[in-house]
Each structure stands twice: as C-alpha cells, then as structure tokens.
TORGUMI-200295 format. One record per residue (C-alpha): residue number from 1; x, y, z. Coordinates in nm, 2 decimals, always signed. Example, Ala and Ser with C-alpha at 12.3 -4.5 7.8 and 13.67 -1.06 7.14 Angstrom:
2
+-----+--------+--------+--------+
! seq !     px !     py !     pz !
+-----+--------+--------+--------+
!   1 !  +1.23 !  -0.45 !  +0.78 !
!   2 !  +1.37 !  -0.11 !  +0.71 !
+-----+--------+--------+--------+
***
This chain:
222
+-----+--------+--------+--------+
! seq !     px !     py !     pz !
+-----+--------+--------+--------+
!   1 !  -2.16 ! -22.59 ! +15.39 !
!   2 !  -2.37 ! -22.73 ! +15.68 !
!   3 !  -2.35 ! -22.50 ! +15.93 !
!   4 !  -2.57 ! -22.64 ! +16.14 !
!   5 !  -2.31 ! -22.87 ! +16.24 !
!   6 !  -2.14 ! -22.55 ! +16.40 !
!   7 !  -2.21 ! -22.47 ! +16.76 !
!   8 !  -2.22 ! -22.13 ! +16.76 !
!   9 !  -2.45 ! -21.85 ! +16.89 !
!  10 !  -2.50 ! -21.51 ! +16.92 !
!  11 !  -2.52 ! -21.30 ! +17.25 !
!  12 !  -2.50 ! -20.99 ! +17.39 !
!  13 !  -2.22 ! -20.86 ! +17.64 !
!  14 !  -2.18 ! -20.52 ! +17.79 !
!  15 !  -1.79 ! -20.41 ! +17.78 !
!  16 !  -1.62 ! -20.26 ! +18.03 !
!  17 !  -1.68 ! -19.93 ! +17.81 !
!  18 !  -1.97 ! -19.99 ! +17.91 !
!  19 !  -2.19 ! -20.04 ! +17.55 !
!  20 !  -2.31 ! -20.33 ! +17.41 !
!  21 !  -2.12 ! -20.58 ! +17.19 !
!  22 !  -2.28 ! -20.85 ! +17.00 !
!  23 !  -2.10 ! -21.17 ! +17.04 !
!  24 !  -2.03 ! -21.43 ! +16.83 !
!  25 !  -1.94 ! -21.80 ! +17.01 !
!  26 !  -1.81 ! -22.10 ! +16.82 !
!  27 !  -1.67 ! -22.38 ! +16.99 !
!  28 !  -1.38 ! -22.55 ! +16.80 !
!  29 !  -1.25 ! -22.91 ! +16.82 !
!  30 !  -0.91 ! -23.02 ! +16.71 !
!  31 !  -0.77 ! -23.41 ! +16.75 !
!  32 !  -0.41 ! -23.56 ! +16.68 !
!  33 !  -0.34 ! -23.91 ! +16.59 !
!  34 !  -0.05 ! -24.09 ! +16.73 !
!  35 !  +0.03 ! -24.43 ! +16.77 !
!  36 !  +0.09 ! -24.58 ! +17.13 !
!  37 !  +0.49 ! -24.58 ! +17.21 !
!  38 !  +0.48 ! -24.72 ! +17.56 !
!  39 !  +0.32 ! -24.96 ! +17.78 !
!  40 !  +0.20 ! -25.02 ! +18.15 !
!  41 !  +0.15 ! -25.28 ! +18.35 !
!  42 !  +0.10 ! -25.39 ! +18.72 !
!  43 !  +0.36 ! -25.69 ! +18.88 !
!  44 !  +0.18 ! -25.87 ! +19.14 !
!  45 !  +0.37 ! -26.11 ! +19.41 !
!  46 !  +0.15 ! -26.30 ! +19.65 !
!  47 !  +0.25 ! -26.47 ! +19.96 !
!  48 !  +0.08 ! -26.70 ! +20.21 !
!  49 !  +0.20 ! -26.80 ! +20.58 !
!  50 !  +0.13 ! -26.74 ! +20.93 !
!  51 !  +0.39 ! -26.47 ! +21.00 !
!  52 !  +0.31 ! -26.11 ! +20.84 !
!  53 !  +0.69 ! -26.05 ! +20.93 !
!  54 !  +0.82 ! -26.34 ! +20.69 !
!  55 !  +0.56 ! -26.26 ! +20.42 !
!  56 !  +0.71 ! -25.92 ! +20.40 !
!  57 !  +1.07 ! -26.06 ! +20.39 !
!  58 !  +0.96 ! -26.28 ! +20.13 !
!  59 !  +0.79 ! -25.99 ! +19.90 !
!  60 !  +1.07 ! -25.79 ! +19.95 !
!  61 !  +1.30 ! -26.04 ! +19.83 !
!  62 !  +1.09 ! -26.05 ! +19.56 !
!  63 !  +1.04 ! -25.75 ! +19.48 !
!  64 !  +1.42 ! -25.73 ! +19.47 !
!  65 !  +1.43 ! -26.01 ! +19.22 !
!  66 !  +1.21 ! -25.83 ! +18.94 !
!  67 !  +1.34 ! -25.48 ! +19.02 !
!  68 !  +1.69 ! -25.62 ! +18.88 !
!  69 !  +1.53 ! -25.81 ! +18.58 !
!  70 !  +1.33 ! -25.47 ! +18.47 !
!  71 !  +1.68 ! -25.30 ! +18.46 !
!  72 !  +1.85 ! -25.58 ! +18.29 !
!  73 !  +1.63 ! -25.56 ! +18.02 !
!  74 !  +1.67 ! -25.19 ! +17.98 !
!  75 !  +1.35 ! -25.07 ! +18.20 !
!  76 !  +1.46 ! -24.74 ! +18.36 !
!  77 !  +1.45 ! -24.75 ! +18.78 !
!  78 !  +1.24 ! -24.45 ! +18.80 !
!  79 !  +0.98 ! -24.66 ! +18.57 !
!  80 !  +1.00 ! -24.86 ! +18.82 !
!  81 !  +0.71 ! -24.78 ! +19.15 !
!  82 !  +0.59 ! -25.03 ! +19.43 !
!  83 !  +0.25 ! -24.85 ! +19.52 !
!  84 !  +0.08 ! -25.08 ! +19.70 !
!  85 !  +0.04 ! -25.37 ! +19.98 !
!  86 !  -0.22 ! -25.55 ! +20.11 !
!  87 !  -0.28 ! -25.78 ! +20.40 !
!  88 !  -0.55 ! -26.04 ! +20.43 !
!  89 !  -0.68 ! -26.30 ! +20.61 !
!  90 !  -0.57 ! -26.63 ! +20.45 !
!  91 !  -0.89 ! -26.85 ! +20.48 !
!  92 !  -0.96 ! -27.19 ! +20.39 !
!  93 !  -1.29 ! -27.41 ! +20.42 !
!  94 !  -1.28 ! -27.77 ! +20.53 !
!  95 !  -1.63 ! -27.99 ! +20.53 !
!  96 !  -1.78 ! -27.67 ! +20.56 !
!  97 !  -1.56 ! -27.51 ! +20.86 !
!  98 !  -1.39 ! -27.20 ! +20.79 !
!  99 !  -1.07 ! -27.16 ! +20.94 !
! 100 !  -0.77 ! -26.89 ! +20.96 !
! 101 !  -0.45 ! -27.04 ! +20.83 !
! 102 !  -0.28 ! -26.72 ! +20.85 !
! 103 !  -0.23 ! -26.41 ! +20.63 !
! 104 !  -0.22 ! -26.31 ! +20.26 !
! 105 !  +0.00 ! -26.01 ! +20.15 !
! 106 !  +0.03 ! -25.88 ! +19.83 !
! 107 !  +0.24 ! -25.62 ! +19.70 !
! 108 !  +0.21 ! -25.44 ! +19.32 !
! 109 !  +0.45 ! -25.25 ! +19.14 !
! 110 !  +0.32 ! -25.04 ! +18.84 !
! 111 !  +0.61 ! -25.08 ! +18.58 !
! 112 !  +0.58 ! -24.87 ! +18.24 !
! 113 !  +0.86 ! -24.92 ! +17.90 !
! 114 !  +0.88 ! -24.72 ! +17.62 !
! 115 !  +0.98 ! -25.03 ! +17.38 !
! 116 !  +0.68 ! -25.28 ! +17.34 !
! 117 !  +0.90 ! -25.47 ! +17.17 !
! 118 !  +1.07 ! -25.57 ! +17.49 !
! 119 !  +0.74 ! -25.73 ! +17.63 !
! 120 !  +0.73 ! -26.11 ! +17.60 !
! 121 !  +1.11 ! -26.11 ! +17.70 !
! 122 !  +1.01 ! -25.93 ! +18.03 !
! 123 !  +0.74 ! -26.11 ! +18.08 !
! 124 !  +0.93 ! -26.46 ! +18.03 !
! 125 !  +1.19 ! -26.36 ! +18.31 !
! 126 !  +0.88 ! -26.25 ! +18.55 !
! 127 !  +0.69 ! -26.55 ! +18.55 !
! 128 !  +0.97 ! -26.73 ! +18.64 !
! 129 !  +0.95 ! -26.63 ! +19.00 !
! 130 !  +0.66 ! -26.83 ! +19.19 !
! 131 !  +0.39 ! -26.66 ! +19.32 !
! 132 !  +0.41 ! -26.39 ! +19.06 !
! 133 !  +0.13 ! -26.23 ! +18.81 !
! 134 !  +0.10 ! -25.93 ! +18.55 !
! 135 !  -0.25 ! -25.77 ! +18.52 !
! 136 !  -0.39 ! -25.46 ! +18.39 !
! 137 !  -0.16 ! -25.42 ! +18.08 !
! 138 !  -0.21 ! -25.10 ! +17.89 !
! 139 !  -0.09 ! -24.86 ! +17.57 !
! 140 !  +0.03 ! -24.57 ! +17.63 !
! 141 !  +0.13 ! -24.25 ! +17.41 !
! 142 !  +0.47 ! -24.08 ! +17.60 !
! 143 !  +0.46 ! -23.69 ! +17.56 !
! 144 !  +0.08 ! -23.67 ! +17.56 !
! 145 !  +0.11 ! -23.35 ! +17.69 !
! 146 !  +0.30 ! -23.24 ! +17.45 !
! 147 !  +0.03 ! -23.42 ! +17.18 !
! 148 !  -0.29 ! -23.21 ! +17.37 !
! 149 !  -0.09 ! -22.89 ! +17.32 !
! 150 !  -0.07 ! -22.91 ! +16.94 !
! 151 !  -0.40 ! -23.02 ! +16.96 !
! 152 !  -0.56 ! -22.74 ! +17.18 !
! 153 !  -0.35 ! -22.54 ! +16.89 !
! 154 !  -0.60 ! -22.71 ! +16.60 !
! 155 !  -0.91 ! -22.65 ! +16.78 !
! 156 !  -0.82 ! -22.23 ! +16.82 !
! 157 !  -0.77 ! -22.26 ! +16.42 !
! 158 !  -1.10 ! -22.42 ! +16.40 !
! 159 !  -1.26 ! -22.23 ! +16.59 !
! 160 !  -1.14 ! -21.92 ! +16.36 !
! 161 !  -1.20 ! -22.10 ! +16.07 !
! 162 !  -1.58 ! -22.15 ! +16.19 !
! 163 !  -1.65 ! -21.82 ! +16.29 !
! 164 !  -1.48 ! -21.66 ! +15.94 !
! 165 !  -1.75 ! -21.93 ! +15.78 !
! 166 !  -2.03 ! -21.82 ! +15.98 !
! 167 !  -1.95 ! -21.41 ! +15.96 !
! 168 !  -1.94 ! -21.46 ! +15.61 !
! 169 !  -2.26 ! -21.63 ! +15.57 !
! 170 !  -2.41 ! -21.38 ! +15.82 !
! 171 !  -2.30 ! -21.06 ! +15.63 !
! 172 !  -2.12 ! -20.93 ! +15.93 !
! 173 !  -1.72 ! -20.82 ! +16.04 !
! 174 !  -1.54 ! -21.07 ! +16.24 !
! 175 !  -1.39 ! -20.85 ! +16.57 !
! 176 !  -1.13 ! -20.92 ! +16.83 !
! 177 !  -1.11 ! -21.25 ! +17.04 !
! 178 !  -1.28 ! -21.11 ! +17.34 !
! 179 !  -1.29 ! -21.42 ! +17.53 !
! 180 !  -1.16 ! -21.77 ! +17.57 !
! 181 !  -1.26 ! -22.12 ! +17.75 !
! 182 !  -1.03 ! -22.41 ! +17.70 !
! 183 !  -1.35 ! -22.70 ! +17.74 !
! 184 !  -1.14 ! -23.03 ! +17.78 !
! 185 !  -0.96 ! -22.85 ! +18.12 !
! 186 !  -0.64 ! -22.94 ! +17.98 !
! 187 !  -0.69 ! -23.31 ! +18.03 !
! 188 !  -0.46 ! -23.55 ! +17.76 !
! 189 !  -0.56 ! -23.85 ! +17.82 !
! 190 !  -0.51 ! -24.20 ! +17.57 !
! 191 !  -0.79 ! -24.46 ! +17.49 !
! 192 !  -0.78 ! -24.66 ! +17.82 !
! 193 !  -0.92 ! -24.36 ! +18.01 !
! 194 !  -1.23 ! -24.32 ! +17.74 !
! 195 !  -1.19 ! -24.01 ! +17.56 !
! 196 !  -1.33 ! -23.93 ! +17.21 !
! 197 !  -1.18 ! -24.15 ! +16.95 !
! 198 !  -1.16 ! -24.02 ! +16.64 !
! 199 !  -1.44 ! -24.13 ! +16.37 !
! 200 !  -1.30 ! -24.34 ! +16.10 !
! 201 !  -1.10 ! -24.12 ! +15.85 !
! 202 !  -0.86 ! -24.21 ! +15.54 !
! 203 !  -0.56 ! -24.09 ! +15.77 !
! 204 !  -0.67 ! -24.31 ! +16.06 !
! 205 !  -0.44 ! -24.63 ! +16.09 !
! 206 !  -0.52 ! -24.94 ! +16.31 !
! 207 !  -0.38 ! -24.89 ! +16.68 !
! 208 !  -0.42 ! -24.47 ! +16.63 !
! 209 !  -0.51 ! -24.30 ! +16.94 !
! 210 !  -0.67 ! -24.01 ! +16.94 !
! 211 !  -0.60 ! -23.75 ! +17.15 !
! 212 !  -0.82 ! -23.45 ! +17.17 !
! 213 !  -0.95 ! -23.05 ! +17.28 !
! 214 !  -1.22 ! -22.87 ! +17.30 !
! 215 !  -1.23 ! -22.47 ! +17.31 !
! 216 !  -1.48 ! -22.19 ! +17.28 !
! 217 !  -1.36 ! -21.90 ! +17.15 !
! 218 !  -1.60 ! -21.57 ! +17.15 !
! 219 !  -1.53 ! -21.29 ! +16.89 !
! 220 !  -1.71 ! -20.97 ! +16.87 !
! 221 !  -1.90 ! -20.89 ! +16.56 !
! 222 !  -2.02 ! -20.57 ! +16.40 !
+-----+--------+--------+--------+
***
C-alpha cells in the first residue's frame, strides 16, 4: 500500500474540554464520469447602416426569426437568453483615408439543448438568415449539480477509507469526525471550464467528463 500517496498529517488541537486531541487529517478525492447530454452555443446577428434606430429594428426582427426556429425545433424558450449588444463604429479605409460609414450593432443570444442530435438541423435553419453566425459551441452535462453531490459523497468515503488505512498502519484507534472542509467550494463544473479530468482508467469512455471534489476530513485518534 503506498501511503505516501495519502495526504494526511497529524496535529494537535485543544477541545473545547479543554485537553489535547491528536488529530488525524486526510484529504479525500472522489470523481464521477458522465457523458455530456447538452450543448451551448452563442447566435450572433450583425448589422451595418447609418441609423442605430434601423439596426435595432433590424436585429430585433432577427432575433425574432431564430427565437421561432429554436422553438420549432423543440428548443425550450427559457433556453432561449439575448445577453448582449454591442454598438460600434462601422469603419472603412479607402487609399489610406479612414472614414465613418456608420455603425455596427451586434446582438448574441446564448441558446443551450439537451438533444445534440438536433444540432446540424438547427444550425441549417440559422444560417439561413443573412448576417447571422454561431460561435463558441460547447458540451455540457445537465444536472451537474446533482453529479458534484454524489461525488462530494465518494470523496467523504475516501477520505474514511484513508484514514482506517493509515490508523491501521499507525497502531492507533480511529475517533469521531471532529471536523470537515469541503476543498472544491462546491464548484461542479464540466471540461470547458478546466477542472481535473480524470486519468485514463478501464471505465473511462471517449467524450467522459469528469466531474470532481475535494474534502478534508479530520478524525481524532487515540
């Protein structure tokens, strides 16, 4: 058993009796794999003219236009946000002479679906419209939450599991939980936001995520 591999460490705590306890600390790590169920993705429309008022009405007809697709093709409406819009100088160079044709606006709408297998159809009604792209596509995992919570869950039995291993090695009597961190601050979070994927393992499929937690757990020890 390599216990070095265990962080762990002794210290000692005075109790609110008021004598000292020696402390055992072991940090435990537990990880669920789940494959991605939903996806994300930004619509942008771009407009150009010299009125910001008729650049607005056209967005907004716009954005009409692909709220009603999404919902066609079964996207929900509440999956459905505008967050943002921009306006910007529309510039153009001529031998070297910069000049203000107008303005630029742009507005985004963050869309997310639960079926990926609904993607290229969406997408073929989308870019239909002029003026219209999709960026920043991502994978999602729907009830993370509920994912970091079963895996908070695996790192408490690991911790245990570590500090039975290490009492036993040590030749001393594993105590009461006297104390608790949760490490990863309750955080799920899927591969795009760069957490800890999980090493390569015989029950780890292509397009896994791994979603993960970190505790310390602190026992007392006599």
């Amino acid at each position: 058993m390599r216990i070095a591999l265990f962080l762990a460490c002794f210290c000692l705590i005075f109790s609110s009796t008021g004598f000292a306890q020696n402390i055992l600390r072991v940090s435990g790590h537990g990880t669920v794999l789940t494959a991605p169920d939903g996806l994300q993705f930004d619509v942008i429309m771009r407009e150009k003219g010299p009125l910001v008022s008729k650049l607005f009405a056209s967005v907004s007809q716009k954005t009409e236009q692909v709220q009603s697709l999404l919902i066609k093709q079964g996207v929900e409406k509440q999956h459905i946000q505008s967050m943002q819009i921009f306006v910007s100088p529309w510039i153009e160079y001529e031998n070297q002479n910069r000049e203000q044709k107008g303005f630029e606006l742009t507005r985004i709408i963050k869309v997310n679906i639960k079926e990926t297998e609904a993607l290229s159809l969406i997408f073929d009604h989308v870019f239909r419209i002029a003026n219209v792209e999709i960026n920043n596509i991502q994978m999602l995992v729907n009830n993370e939450q509920q994912h970091y919570e079963t895996a908070l869950l695996n790192a408490i039995a690991d911790a245990q599991d570590k500090a039975k291993q290490m009492a036993g090695k040590l030749g001393v009597s594993l105590g009461e939980v006297v104390g608790v961190s949760e490490i990863s601050a309750n955080l799920p979070v899927h591969e795009s936001a760069g957490m800890m994927r999980v090493a390569a393992k015989d029950s780890f499929m292509p397009g896994e995520t791994g979603i993960s937690a970190i505790v310390e757990v602190q026992f007392a020890i006599n």
